[in-house]
C-alpha positions as a LaTeX table, in Angstrom:
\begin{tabular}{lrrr}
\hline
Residue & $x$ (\AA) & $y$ (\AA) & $z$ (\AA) \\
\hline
Unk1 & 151.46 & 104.69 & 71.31 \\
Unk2 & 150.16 & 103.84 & 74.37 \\
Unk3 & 147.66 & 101.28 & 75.45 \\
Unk4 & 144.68 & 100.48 & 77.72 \\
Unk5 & 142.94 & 97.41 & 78.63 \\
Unk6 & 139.10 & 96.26 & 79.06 \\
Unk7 & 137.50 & 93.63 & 80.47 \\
Unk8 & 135.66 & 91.75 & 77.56 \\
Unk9 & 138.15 & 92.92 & 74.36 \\
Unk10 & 141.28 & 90.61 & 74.54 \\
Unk11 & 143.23 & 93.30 & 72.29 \\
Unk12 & 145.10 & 96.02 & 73.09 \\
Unk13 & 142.94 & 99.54 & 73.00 \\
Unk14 & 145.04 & 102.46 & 71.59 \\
Unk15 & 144.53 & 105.85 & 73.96 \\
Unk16 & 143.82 & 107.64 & 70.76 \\
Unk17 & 141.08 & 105.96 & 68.70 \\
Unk18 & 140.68 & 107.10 & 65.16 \\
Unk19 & 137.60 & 108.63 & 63.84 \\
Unk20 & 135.89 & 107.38 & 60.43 \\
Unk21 & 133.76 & 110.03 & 59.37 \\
Unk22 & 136.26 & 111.63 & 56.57 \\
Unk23 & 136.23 & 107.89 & 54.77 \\
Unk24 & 134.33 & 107.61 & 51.74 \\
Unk25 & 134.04 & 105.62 & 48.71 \\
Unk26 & 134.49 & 108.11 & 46.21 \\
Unk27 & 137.88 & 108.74 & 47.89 \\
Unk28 & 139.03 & 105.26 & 48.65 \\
Unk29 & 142.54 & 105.25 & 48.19 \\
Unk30 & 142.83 & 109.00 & 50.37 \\
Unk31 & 140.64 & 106.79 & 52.99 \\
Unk32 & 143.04 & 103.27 & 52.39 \\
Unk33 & 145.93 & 105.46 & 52.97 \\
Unk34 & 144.78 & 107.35 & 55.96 \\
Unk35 & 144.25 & 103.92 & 58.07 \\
Unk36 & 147.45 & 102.73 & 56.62 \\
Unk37 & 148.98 & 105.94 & 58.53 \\
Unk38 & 147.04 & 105.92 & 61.36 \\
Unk39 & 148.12 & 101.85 & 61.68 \\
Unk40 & 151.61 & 102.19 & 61.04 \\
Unk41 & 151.59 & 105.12 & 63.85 \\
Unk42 & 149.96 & 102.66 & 66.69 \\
Unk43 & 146.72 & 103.25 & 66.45 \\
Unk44 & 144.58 & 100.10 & 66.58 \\
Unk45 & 141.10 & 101.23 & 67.42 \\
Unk46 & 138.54 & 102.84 & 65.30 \\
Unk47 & 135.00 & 104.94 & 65.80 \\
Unk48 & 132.64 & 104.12 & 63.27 \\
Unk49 & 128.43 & 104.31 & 63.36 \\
Unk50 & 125.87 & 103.55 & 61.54 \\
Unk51 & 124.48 & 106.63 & 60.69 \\
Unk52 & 128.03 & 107.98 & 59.26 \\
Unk53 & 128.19 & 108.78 & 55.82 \\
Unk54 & 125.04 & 106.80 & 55.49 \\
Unk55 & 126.90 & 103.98 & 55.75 \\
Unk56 & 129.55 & 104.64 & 53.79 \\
Unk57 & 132.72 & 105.05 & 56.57 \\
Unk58 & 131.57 & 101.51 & 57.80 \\
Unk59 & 131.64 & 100.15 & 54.49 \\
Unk60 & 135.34 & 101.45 & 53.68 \\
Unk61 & 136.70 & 100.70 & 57.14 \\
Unk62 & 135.55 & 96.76 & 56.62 \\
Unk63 & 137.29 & 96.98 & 52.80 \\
Unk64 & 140.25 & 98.10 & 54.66 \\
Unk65 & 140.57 & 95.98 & 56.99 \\
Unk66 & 139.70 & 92.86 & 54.97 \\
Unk67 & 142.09 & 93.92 & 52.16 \\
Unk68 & 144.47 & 94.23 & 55.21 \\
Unk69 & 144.00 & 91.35 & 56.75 \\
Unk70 & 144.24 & 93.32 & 60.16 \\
Unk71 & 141.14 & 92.03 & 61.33 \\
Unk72 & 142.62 & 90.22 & 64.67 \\
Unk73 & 145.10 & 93.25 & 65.01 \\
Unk74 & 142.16 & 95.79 & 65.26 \\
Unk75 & 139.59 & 96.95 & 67.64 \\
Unk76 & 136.24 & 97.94 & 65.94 \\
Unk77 & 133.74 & 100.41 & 68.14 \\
Unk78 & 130.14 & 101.12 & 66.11 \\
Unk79 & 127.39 & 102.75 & 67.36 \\
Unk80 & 123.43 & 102.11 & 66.38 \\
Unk81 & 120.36 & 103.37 & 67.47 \\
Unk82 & 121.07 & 106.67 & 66.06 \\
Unk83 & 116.80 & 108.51 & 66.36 \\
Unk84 & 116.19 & 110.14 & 62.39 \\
Unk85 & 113.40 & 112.44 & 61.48 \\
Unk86 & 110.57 & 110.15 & 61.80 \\
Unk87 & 111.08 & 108.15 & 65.12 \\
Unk88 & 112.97 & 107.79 & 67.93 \\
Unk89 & 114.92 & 104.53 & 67.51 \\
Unk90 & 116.21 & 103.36 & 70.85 \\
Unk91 & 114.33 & 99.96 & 70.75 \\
Unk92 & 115.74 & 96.19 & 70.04 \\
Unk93 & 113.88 & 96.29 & 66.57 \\
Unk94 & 116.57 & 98.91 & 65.43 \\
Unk95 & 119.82 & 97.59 & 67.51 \\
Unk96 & 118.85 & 93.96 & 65.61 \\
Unk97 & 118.79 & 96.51 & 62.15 \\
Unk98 & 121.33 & 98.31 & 62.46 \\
Unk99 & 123.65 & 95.78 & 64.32 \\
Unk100 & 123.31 & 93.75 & 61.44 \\
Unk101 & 123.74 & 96.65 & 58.80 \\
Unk102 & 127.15 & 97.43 & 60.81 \\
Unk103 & 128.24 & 93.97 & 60.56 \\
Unk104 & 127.81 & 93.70 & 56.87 \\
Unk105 & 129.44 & 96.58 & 56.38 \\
Unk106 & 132.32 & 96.22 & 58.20 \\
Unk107 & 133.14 & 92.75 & 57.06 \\
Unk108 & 133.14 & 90.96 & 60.32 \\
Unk109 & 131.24 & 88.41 & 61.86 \\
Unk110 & 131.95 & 90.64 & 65.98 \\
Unk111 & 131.96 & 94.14 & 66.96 \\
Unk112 & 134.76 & 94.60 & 69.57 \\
Unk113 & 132.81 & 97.30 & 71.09 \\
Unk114 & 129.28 & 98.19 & 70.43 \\
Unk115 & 127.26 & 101.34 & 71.27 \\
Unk116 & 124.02 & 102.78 & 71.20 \\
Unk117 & 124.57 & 105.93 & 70.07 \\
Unk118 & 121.55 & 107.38 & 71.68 \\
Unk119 & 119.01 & 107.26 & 74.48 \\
Unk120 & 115.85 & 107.48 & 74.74 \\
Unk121 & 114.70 & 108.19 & 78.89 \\
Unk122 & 111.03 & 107.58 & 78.13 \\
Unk123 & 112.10 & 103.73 & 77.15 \\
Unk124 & 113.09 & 101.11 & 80.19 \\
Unk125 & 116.61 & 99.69 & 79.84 \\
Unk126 & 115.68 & 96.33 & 80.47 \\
Unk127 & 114.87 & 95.46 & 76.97 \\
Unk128 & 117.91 & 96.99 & 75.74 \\
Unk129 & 120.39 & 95.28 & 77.88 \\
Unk130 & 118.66 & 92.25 & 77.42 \\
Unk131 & 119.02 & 92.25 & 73.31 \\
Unk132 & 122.48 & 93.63 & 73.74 \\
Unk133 & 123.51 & 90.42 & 75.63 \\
Unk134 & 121.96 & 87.68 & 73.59 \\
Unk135 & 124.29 & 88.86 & 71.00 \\
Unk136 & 127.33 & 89.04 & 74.00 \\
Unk137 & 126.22 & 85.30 & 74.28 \\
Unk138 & 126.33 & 85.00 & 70.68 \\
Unk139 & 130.07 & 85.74 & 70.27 \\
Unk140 & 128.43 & 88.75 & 68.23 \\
Unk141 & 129.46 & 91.61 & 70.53 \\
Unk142 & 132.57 & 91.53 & 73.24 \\
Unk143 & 131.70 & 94.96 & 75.57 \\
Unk144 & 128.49 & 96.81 & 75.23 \\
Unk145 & 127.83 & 100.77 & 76.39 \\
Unk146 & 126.12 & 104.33 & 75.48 \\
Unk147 & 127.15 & 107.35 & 73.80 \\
Unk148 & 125.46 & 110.30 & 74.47 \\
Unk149 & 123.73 & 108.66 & 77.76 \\
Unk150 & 123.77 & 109.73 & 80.79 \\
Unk151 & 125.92 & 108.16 & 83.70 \\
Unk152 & 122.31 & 107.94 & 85.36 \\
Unk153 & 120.97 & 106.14 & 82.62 \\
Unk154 & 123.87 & 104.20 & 82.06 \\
Unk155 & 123.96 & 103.15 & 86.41 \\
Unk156 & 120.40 & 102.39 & 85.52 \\
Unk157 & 121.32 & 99.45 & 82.87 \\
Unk158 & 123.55 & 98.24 & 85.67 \\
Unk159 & 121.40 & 98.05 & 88.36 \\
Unk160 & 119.19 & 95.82 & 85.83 \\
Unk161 & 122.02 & 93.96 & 84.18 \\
Unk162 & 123.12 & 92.50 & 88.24 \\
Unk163 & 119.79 & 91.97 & 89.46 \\
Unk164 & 119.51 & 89.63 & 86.01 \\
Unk165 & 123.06 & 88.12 & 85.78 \\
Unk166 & 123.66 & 90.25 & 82.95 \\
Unk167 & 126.91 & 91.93 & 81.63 \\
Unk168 & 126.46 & 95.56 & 82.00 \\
Unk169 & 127.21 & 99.01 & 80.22 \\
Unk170 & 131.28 & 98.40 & 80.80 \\
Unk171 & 132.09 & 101.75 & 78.36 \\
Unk172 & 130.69 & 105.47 & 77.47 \\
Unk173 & 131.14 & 107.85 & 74.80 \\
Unk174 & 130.21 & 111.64 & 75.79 \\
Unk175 & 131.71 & 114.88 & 74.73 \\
Unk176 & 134.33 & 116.04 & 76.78 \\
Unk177 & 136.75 & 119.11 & 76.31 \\
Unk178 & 138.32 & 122.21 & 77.90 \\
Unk179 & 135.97 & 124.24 & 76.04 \\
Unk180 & 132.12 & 124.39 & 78.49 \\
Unk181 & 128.68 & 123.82 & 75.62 \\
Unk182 & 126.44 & 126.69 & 76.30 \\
Unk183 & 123.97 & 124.44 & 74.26 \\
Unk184 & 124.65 & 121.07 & 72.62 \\
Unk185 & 125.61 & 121.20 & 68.84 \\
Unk186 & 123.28 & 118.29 & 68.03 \\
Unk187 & 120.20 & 117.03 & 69.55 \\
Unk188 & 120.45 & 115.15 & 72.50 \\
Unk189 & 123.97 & 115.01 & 73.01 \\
Unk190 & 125.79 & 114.29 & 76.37 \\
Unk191 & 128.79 & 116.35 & 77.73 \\
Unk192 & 130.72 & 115.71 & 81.09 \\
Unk193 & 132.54 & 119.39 & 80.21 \\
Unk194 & 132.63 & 122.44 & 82.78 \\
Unk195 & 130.50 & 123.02 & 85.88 \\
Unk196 & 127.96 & 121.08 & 84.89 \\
Unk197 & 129.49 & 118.04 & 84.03 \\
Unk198 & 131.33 & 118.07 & 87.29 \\
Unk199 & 128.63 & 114.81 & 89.04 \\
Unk200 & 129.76 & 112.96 & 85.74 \\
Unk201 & 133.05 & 113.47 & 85.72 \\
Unk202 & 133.64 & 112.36 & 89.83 \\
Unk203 & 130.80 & 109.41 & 89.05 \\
Unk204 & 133.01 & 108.11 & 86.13 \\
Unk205 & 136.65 & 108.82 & 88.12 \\
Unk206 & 135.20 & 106.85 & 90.80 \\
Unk207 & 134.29 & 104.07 & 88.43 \\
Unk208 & 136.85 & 104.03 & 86.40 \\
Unk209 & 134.84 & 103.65 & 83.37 \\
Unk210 & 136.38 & 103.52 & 79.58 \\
Unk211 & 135.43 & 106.71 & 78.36 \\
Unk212 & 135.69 & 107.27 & 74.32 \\
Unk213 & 135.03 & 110.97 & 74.75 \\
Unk214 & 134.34 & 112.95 & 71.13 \\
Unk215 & 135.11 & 116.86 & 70.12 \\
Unk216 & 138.37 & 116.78 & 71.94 \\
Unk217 & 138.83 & 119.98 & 70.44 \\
Unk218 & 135.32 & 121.33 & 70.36 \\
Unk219 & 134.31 & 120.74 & 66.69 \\
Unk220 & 136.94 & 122.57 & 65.41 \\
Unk221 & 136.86 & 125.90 & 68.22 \\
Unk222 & 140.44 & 124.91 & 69.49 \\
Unk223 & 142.11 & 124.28 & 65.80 \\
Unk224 & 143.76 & 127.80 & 65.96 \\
Unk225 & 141.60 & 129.46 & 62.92 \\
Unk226 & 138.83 & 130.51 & 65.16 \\
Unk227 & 138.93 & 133.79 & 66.92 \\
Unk228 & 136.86 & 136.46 & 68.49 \\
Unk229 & 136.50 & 138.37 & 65.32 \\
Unk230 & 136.16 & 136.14 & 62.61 \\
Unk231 & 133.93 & 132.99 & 63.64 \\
Unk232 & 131.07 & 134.26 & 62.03 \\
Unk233 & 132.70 & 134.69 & 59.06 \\
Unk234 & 134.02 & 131.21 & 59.33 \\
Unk235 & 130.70 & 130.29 & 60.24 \\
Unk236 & 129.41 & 131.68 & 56.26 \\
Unk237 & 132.41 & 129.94 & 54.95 \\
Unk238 & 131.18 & 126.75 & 56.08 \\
Unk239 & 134.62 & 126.77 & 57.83 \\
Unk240 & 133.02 & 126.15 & 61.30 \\
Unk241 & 129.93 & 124.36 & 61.44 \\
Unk242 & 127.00 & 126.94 & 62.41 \\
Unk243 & 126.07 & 125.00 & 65.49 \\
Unk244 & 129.53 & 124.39 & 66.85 \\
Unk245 & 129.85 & 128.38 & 66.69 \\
Unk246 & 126.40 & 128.48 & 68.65 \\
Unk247 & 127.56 & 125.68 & 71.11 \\
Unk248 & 131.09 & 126.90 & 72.22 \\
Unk249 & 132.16 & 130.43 & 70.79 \\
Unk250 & 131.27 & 132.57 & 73.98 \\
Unk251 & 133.57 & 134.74 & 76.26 \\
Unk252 & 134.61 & 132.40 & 78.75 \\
Unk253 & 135.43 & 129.39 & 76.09 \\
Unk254 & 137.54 & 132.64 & 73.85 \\
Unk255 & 139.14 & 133.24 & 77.10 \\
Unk256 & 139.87 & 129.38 & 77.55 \\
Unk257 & 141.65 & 129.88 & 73.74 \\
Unk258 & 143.91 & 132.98 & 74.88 \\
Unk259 & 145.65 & 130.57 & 77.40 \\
Unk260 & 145.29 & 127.66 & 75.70 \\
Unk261 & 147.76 & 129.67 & 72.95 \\
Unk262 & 149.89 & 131.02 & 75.52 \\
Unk263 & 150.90 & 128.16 & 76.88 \\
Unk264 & 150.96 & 126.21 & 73.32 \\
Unk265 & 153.76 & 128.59 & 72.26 \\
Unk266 & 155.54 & 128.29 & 75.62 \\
Unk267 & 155.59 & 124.47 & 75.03 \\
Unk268 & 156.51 & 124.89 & 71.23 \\
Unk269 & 152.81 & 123.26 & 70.36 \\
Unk270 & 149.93 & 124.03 & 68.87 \\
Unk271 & 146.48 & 125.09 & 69.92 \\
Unk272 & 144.72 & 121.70 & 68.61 \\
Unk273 & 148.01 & 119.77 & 70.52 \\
Unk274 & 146.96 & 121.52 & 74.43 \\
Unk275 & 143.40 & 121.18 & 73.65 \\
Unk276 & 143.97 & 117.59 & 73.21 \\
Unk277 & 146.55 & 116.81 & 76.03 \\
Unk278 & 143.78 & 118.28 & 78.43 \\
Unk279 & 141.50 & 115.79 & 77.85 \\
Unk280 & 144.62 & 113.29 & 77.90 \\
Unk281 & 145.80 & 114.46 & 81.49 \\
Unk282 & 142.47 & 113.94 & 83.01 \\
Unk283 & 142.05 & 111.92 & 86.03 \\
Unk284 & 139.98 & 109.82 & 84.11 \\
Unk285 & 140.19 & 105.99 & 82.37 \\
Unk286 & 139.86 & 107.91 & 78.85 \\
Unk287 & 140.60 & 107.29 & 75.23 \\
Unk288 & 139.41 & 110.46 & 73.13 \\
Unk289 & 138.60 & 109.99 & 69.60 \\
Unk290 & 140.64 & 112.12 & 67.47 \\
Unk291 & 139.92 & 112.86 & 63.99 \\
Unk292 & 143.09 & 113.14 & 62.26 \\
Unk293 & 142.87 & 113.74 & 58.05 \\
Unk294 & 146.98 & 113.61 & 57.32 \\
Unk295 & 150.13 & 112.12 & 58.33 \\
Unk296 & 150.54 & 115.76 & 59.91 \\
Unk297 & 147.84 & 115.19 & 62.26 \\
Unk298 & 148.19 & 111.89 & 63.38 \\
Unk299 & 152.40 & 112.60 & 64.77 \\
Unk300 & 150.78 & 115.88 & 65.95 \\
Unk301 & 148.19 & 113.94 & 67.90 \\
Unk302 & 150.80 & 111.30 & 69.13 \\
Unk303 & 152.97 & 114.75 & 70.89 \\
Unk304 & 149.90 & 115.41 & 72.45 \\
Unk305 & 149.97 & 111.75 & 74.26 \\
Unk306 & 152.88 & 112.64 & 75.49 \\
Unk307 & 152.53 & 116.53 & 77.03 \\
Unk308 & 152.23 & 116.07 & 80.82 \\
Unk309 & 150.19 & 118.96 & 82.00 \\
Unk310 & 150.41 & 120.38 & 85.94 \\
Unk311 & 147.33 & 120.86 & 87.93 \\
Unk312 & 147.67 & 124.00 & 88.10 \\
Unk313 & 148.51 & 124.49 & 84.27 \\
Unk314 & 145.05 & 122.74 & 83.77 \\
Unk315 & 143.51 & 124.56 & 86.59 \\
Unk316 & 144.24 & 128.17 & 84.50 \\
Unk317 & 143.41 & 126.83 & 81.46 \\
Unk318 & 139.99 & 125.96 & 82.65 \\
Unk319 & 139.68 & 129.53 & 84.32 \\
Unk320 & 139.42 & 128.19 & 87.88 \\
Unk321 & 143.19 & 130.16 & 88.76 \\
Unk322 & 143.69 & 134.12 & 87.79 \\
Unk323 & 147.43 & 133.80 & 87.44 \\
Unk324 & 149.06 & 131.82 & 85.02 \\
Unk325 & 151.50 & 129.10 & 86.67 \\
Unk326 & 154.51 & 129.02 & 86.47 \\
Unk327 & 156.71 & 126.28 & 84.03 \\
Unk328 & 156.17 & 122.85 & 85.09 \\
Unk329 & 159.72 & 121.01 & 84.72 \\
Unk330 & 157.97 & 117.71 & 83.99 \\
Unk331 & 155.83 & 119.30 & 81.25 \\
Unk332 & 157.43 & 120.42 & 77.08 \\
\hline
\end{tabular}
């Protein structure tokens, strides 16, 4: 495994951070055994939220880790602030509510790394990154950020946090992935993918800013069961989730999966492992969140860590060369 260090978290931060949405309570032991895996393989650093499984994968993580007793060995990221049906919740009221929720839940008295998990434009940051460092103060929280904002929004919180003395934003979670969204596959989601995430990408390269980018394999387009003539089958299934299909199965993303199988079964990979090593051989400080369900998944993941790509093997992946390159020597 390989590591990565911020300012604020005294730990070690795995570059592949385990997802927490498959835990659940009616499959504990599946879920104890999982993080026993995805431990024993290096992984110290887990996405959670408060909206996930209504709860649930926050309450299972914290049983974990308390029965455990990893709680110093682990890095914790949670996300609140999630907007539901009736309001949009981007306010302190709801970061107190559902900080305190998360806390319960996970069995902790800090969260390592603590998110809001959406934005709201219409609301000034000031009140936000105010709340969000009384609890910094408080020993409560050690680095605060925004998934799913903006690197606009998120320069905005800065400019307020140094004119007040304040910590500021320090990490952010958007989607990022070979595959370009022709729409997002839930409301009010952020990517820093394709053309249009190009401002993003050079704003955060130039920053240097922890990114815990999600969909590293584009809700499930680059797992190698998706194709041209079948996703809307998959789609009835409930194989592929109906929005992902919407969001990323279009003719220059199906192109993006021809080469990214060529050149998996040149290296001797698979489709999910280039996918992944993309987002890994970024020029970018990043730690994607992976979402592995077996043993399988999580040594599969770890290959990817490893798989140097070329520029120019990233370059024709990403369409932006005709010709495929030839075989980098540094690369399997």
């Amino acid at each position: 495994m390989k590591y990565g260090h911020i300012e604020g978290v005294e730990k070690p931060i795995s570059r592949l951070v385990q997802g927490t949405i498959m835990l659940s309570t009616a499959e504990e032991e599946y879920s104890f055994d999982l993080l026993d895996k995805v431990f024993e393989a290096g992984i110290n650093t887990f996405d959670c939220g408060h909206i996930y499984g209504g709860g649930d994968c926050e309450r299972v993580l914290g049983r974990w880790i308390e029965d455990r007793g990893v709680r110093k060995d682990v890095v914790i990221l949670t996300k609140g602030c999630h907007h539901n049906t009736d309001r949009r919740r981007v306010t302190p009221f709801d970061l107190t509510a559902d900080f305190y929720d998360s806390l319960a839940r996970l069995r902790t008295d800090h969260i390592d790394l603590c998110l809001l998990h959406r934005d709201d434009p219409q609301k000034a940051v000031g009140p936000i990154v105010d709340i969000l460092n009384q609890y910094i103060h408080d020993g409560r929280i050690g680095v605060i950020g925004g998934s799913n904002w903006s690197h606009n929004r998120i320069r905005k919180a800065n400019i307020y946090a140094e004119a007040n003395g304040l910590q500021p934003f320090s990490v952010s979670s958007p989607n990022f992935s070979l595959a370009d969204q022709l729409e997002p596959p839930w409301a009010e989601c952020i990517s820093i993918s394709g053309a249009d995430g190009e401002e993003a990408r050079a704003w955060y390269q130039e920053n240097q800013m922890p990114l815990f980018t999600w969909s590293s394999i584009a809700n499930g387009f680059f797992t190698g069961k998706v194709r041209r003539d079948n996703y809307k089958q998959l789609v009835e299934e409930g194989v592929l989730d109906g929005s992902s299909a919407t969001a990323y199965c279009t003719p220059d993303n199906f192109k993006r999966l021809d080469r990214v199988e060529t050149l998996a079964k040149e290296k001797k990979m698979t489709i999910p492992q280039i996918a992944l090593a993309y987002v890994l051989n970024q020029p970018l400080n990043i730690f994607p969140l992976v979402g592995a369900r077996s043993g399988d998944e999580i040594t599969a993941n770890l290959q990817s860590l490893d798989t140097k790509l070329s520029q120019n093997e990233m370059a024709w992946l990403d369409l932006k060369l005709s010709r495929k390159p030839t075989r980098s020597k540094g690369g399997k």
